[in-house]
PyMOL Python script that loads the backbone (N, CA, C, O; Angstrom):
from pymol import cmd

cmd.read_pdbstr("""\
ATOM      1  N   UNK A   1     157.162 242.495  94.163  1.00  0.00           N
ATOM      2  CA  UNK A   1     157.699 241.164  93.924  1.00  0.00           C
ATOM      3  C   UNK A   1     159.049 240.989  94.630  1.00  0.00           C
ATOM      4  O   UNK A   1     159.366 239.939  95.188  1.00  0.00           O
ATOM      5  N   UNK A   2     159.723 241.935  94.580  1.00  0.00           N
ATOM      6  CA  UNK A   2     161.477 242.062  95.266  1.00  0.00           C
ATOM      7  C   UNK A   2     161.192 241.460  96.976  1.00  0.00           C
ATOM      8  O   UNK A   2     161.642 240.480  97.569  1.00  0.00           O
ATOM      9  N   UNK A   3     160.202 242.597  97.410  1.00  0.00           N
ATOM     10  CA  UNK A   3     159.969 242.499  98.421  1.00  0.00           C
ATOM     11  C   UNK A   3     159.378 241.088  98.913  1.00  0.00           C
ATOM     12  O   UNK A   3     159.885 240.765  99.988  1.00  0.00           O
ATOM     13  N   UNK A   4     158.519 240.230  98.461  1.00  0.00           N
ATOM     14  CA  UNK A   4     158.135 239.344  98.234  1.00  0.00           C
ATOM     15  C   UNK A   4     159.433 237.740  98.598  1.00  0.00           C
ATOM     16  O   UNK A   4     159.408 236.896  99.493  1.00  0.00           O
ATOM     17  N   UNK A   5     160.429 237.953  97.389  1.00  0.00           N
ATOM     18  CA  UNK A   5     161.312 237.151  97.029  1.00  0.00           C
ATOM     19  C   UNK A   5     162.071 237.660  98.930  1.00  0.00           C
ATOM     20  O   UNK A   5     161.964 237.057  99.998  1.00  0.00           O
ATOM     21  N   UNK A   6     162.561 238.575  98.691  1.00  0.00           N
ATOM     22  CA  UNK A   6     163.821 239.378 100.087  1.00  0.00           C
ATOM     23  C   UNK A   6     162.623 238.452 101.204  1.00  0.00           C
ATOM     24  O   UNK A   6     163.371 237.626 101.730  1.00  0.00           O
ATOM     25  N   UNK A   7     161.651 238.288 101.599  1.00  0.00           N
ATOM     26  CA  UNK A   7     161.105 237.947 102.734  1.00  0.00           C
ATOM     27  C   UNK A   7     160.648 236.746 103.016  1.00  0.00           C
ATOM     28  O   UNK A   7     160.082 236.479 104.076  1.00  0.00           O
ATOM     29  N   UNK A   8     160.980 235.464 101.557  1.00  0.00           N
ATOM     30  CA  UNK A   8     161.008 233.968 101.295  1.00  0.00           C
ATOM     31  C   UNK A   8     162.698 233.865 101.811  1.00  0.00           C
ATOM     32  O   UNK A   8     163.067 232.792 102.289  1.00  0.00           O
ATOM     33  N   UNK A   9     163.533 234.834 101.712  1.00  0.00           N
ATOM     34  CA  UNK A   9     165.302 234.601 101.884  1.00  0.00           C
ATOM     35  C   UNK A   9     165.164 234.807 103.698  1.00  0.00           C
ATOM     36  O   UNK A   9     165.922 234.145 104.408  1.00  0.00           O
ATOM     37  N   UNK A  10     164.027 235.879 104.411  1.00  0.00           N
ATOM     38  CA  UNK A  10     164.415 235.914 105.234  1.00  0.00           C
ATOM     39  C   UNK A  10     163.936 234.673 105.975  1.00  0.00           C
ATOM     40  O   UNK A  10     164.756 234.157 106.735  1.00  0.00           O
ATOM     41  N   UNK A  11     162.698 234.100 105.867  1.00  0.00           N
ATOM     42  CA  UNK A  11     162.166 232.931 106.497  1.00  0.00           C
ATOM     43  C   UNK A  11     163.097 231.794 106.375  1.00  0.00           C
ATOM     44  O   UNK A  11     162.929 231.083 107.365  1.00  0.00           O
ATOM     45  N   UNK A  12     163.881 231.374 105.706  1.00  0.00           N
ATOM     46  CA  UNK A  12     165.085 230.587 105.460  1.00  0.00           C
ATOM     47  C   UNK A  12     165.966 231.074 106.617  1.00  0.00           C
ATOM     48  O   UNK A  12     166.363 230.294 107.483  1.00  0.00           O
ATOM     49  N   UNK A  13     166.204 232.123 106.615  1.00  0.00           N
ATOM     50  CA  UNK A  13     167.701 232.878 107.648  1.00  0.00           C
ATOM     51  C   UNK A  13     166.581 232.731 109.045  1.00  0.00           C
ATOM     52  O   UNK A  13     167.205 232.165 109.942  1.00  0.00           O
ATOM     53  N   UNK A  14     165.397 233.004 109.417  1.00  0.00           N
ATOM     54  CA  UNK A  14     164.985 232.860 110.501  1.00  0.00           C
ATOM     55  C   UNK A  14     165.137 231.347 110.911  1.00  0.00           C
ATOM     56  O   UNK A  14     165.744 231.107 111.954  1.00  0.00           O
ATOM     57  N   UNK A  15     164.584 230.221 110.097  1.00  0.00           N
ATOM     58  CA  UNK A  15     164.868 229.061 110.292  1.00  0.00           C
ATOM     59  C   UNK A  15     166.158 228.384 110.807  1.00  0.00           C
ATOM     60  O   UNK A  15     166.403 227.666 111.776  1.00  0.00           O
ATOM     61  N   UNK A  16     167.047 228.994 109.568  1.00  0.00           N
ATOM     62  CA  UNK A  16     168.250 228.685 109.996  1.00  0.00           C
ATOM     63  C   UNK A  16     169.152 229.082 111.379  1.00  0.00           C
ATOM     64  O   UNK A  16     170.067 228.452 111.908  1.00  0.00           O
ATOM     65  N   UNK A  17     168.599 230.232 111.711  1.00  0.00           N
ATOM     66  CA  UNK A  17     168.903 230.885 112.963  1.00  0.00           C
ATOM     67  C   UNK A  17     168.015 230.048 114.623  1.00  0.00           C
ATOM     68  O   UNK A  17     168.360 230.233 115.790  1.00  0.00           O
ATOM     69  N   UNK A  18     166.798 229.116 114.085  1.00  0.00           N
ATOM     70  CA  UNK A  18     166.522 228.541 115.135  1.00  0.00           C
ATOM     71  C   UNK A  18     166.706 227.726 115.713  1.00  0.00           C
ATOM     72  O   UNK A  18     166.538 227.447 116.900  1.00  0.00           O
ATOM     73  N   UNK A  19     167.375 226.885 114.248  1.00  0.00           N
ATOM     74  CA  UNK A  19     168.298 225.460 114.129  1.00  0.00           C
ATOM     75  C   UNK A  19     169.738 225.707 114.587  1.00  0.00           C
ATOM     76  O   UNK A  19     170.232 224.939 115.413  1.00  0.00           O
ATOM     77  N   UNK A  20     170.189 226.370 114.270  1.00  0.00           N
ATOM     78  CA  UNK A  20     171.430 227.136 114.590  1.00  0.00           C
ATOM     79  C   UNK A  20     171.904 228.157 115.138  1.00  0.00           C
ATOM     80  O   UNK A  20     172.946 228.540 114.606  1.00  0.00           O
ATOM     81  N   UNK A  21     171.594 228.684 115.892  1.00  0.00           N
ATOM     82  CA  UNK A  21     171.589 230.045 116.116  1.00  0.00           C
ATOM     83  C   UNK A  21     173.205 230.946 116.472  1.00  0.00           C
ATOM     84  O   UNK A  21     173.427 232.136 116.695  1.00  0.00           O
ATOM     85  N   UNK A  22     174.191 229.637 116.388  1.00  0.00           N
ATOM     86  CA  UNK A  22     175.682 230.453 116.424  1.00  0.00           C
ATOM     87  C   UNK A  22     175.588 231.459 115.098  1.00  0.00           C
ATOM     88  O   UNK A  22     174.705 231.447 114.241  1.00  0.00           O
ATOM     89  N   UNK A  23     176.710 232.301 115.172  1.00  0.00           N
ATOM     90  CA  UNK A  23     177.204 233.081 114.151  1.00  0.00           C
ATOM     91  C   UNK A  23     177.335 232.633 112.816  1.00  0.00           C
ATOM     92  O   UNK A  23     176.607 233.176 111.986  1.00  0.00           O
ATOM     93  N   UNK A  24     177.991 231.894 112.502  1.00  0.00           N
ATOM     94  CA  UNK A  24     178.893 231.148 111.501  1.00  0.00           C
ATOM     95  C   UNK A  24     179.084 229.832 111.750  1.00  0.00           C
ATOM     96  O   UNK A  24     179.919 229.571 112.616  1.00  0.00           O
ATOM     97  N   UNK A  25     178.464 228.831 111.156  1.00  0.00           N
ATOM     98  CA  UNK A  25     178.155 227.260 111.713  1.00  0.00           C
ATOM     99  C   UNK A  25     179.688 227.241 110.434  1.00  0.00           C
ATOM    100  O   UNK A  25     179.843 227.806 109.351  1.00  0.00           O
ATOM    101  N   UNK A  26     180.665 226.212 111.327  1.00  0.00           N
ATOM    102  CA  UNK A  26     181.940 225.616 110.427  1.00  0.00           C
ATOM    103  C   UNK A  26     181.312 224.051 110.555  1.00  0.00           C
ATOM    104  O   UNK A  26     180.476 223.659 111.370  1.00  0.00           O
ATOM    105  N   UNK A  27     182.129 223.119 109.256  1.00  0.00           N
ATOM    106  CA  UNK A  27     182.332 222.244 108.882  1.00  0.00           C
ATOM    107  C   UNK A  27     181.068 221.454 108.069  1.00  0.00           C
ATOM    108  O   UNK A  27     180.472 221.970 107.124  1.00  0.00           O
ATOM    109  N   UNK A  28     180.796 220.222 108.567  1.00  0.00           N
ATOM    110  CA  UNK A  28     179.788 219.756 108.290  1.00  0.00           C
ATOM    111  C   UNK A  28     178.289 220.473 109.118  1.00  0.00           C
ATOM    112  O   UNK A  28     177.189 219.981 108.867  1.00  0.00           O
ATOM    113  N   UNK A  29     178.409 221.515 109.980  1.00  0.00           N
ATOM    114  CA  UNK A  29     177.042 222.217 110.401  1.00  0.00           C
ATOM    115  C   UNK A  29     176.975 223.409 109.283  1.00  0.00           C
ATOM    116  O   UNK A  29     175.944 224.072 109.173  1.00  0.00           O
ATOM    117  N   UNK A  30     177.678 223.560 108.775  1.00  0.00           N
ATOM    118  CA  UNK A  30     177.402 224.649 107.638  1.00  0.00           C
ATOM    119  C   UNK A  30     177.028 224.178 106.098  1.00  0.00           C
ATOM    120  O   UNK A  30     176.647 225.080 105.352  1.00  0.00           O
ATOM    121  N   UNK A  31     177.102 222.915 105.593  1.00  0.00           N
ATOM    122  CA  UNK A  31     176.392 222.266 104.913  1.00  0.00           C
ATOM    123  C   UNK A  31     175.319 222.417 104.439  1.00  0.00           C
ATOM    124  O   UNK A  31     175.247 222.595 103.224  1.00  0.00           O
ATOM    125  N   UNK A  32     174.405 222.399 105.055  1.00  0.00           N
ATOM    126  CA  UNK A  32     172.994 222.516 105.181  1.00  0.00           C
ATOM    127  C   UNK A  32     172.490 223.963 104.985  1.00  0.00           C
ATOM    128  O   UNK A  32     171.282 224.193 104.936  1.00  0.00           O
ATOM    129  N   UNK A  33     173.530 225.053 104.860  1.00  0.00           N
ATOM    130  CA  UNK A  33     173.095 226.652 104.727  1.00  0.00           C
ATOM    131  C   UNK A  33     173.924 226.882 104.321  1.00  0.00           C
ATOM    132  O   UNK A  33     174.505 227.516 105.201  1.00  0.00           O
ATOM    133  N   UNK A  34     174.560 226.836 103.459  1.00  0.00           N
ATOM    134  CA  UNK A  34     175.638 227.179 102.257  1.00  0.00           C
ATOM    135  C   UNK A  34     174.898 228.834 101.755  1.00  0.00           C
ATOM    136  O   UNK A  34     175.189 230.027 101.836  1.00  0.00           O
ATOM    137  N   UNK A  35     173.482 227.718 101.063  1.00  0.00           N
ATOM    138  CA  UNK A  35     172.727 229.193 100.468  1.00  0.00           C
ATOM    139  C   UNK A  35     172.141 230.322 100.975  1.00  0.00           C
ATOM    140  O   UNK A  35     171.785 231.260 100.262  1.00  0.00           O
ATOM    141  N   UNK A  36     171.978 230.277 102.586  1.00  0.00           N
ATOM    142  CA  UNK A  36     171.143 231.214 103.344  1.00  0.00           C
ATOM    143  C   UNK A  36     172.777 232.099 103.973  1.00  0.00           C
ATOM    144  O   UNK A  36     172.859 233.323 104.070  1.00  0.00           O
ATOM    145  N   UNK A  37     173.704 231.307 104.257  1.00  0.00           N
ATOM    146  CA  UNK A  37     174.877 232.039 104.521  1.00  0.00           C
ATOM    147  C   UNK A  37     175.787 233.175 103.415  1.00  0.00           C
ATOM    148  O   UNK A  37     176.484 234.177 103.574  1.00  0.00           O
ATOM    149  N   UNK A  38     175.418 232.540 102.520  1.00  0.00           N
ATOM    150  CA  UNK A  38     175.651 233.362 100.998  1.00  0.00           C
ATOM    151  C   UNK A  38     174.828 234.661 100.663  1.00  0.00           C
ATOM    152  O   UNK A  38     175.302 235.740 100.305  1.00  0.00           O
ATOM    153  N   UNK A  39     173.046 234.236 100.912  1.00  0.00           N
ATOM    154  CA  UNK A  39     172.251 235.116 101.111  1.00  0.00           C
ATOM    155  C   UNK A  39     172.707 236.243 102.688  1.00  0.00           C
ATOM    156  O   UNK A  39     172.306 237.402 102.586  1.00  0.00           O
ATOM    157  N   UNK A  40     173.048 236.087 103.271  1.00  0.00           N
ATOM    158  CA  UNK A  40     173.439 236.881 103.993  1.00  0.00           C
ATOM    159  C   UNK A  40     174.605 237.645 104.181  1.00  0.00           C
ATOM    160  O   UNK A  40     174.615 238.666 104.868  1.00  0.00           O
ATOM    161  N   UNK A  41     175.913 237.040 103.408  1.00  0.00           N
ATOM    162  CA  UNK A  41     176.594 237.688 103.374  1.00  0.00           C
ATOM    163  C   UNK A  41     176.142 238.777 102.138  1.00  0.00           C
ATOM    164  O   UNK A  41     176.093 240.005 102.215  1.00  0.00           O
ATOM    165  N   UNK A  42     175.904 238.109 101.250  1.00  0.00           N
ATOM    166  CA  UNK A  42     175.006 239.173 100.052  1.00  0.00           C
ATOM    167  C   UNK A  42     174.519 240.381 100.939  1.00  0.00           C
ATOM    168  O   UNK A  42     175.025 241.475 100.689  1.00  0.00           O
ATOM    169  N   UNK A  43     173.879 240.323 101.634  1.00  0.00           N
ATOM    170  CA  UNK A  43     172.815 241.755 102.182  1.00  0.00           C
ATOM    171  C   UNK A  43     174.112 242.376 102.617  1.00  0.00           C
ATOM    172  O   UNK A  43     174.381 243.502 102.198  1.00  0.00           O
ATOM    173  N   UNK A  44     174.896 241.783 103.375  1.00  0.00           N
ATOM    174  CA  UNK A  44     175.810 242.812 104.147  1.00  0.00           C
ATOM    175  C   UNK A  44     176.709 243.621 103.007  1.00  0.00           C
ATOM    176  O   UNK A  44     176.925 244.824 103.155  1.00  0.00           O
ATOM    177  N   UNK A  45     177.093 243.071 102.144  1.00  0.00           N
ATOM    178  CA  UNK A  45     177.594 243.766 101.290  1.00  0.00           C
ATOM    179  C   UNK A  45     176.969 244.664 100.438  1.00  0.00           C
ATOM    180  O   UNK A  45     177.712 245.240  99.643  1.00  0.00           O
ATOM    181  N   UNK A  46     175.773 244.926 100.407  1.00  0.00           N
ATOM    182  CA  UNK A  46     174.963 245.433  99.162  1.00  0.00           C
ATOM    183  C   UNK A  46     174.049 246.280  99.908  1.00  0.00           C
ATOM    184  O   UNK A  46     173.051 246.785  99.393  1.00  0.00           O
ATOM    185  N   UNK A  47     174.526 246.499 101.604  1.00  0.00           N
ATOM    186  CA  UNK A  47     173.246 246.992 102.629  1.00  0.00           C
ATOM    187  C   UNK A  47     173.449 248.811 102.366  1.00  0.00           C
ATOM    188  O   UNK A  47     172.515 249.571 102.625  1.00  0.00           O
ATOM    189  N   UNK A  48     174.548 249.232 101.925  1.00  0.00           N
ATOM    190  CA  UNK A  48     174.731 250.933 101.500  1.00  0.00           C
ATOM    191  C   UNK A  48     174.055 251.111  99.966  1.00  0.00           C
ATOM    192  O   UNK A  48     173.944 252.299  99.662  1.00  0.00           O
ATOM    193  N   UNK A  49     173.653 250.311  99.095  1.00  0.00           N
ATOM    194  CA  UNK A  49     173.209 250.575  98.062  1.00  0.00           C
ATOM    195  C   UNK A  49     171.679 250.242  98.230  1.00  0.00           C
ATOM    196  O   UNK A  49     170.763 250.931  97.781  1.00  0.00           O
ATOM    197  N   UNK A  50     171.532 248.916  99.047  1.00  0.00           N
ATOM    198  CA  UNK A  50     169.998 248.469  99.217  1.00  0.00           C
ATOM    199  C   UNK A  50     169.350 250.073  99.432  1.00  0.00           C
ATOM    200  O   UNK A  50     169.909 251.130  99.725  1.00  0.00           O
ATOM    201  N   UNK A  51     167.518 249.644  99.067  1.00  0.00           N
ATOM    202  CA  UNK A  51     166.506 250.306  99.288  1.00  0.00           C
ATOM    203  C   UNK A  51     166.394 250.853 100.463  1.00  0.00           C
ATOM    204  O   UNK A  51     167.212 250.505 101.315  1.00  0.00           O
ATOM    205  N   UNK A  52     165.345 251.858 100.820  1.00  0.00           N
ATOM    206  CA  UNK A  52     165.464 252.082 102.533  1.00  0.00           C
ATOM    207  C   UNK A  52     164.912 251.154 103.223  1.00  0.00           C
ATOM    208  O   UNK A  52     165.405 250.917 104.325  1.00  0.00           O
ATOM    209  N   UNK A  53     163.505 250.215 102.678  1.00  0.00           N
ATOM    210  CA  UNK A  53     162.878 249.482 103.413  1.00  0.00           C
ATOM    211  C   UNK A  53     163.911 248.231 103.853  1.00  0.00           C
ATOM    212  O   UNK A  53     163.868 247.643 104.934  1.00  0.00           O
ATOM    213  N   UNK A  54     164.621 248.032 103.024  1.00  0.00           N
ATOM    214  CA  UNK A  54     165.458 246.515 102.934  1.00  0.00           C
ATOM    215  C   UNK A  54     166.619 246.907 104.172  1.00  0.00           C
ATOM    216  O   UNK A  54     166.859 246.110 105.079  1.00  0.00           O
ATOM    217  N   UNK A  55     167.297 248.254 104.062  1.00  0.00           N
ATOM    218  CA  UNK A  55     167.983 248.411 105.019  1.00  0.00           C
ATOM    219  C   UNK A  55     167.327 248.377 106.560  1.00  0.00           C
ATOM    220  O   UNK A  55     167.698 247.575 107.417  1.00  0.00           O
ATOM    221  N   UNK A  56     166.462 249.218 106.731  1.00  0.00           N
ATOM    222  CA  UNK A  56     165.458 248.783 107.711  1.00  0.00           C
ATOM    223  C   UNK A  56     165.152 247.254 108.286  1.00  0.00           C
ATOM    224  O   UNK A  56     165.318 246.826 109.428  1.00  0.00           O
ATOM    225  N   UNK A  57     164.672 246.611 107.159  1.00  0.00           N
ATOM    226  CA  UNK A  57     164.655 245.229 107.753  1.00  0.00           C
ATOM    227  C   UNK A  57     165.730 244.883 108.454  1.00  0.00           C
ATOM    228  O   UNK A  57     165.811 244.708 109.670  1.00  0.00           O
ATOM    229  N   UNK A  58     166.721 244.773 107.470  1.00  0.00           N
ATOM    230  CA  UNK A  58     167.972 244.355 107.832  1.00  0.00           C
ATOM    231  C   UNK A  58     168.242 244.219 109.390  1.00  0.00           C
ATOM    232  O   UNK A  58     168.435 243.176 110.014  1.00  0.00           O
ATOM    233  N   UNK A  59     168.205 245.689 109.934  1.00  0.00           N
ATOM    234  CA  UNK A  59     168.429 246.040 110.809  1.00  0.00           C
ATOM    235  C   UNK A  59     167.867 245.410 111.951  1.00  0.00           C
ATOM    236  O   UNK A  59     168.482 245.180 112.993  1.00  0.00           O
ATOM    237  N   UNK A  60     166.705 245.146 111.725  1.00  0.00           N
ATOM    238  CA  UNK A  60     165.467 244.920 112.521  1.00  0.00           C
ATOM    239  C   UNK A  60     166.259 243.611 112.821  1.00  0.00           C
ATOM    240  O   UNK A  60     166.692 243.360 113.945  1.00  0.00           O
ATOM    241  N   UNK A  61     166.447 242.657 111.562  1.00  0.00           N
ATOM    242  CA  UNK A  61     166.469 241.118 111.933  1.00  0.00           C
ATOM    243  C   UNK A  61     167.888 241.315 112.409  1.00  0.00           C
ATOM    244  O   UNK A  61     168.320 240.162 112.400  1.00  0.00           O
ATOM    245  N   UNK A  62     168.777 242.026 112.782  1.00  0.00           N
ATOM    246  CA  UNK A  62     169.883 241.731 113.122  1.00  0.00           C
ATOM    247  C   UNK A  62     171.139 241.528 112.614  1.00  0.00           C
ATOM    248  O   UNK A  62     172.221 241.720 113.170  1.00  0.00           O
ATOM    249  N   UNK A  63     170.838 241.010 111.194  1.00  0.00           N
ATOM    250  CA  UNK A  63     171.623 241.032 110.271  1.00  0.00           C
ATOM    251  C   UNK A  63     172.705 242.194 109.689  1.00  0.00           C
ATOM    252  O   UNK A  63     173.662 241.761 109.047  1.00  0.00           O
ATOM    253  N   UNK A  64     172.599 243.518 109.872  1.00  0.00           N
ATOM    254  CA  UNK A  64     173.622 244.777 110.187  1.00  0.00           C
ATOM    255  C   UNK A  64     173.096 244.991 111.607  1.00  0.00           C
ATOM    256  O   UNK A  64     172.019 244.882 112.194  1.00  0.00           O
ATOM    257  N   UNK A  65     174.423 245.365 111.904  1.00  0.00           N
ATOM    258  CA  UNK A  65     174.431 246.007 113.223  1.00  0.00           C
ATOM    259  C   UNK A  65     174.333 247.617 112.486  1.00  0.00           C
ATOM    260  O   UNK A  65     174.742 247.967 111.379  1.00  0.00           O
ATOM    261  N   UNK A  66     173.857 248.165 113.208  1.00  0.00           N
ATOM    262  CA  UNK A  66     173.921 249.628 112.557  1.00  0.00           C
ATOM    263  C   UNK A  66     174.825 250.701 113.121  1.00  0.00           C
ATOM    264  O   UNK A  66     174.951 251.843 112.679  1.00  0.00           O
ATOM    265  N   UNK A  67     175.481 250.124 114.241  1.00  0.00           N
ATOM    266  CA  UNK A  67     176.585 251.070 115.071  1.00  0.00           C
ATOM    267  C   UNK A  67     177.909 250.698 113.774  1.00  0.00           C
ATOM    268  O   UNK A  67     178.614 251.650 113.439  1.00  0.00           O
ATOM    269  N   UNK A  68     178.059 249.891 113.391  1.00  0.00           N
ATOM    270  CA  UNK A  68     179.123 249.205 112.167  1.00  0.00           C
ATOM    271  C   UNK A  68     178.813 249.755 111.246  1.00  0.00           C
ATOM    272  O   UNK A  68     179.776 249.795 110.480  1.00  0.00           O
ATOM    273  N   UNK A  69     177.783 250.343 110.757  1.00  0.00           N
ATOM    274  CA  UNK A  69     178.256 250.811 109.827  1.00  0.00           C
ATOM    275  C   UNK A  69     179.125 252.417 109.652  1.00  0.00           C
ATOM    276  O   UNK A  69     179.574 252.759 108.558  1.00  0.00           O
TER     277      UNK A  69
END
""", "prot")
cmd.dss("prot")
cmd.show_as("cartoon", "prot")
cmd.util.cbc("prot")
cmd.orient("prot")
């Protein structure tokens, strides 16, 4: 089910990344992803405790760089 929910958050962040694809959308372009920007800062912070598969993803979509950590 985790896995499930984590991969409805990523289709949001893929979306949002096609519509947007800068880093960090400021002002009124960040509006519209309040919650997927939140969801992402979430992973980055929680990516040394996350599961192995979730870190993996992570990685995959870009979302950690893995030389940073």
């Amino acid at each position: 089910m985790e896995k499930n929910n984590f991969e409805f958050d990523v289709l949001d962040w893929l979306d949002m990344k096609n519509l947007y694809p800068i880093e960090n959308p400021k002002g009124e372009a960040r509006k519209p992803f309040v919650k997927v920007l939140n969801w992402e800062s979430g992973q980055r912070n929680k990516y040394g405790s996350a599961q192995p598969w979730k870190q993996k993803r992570l990685v995959e979509l870009k979302i950690i760089n893995p030389q940073s950590i």
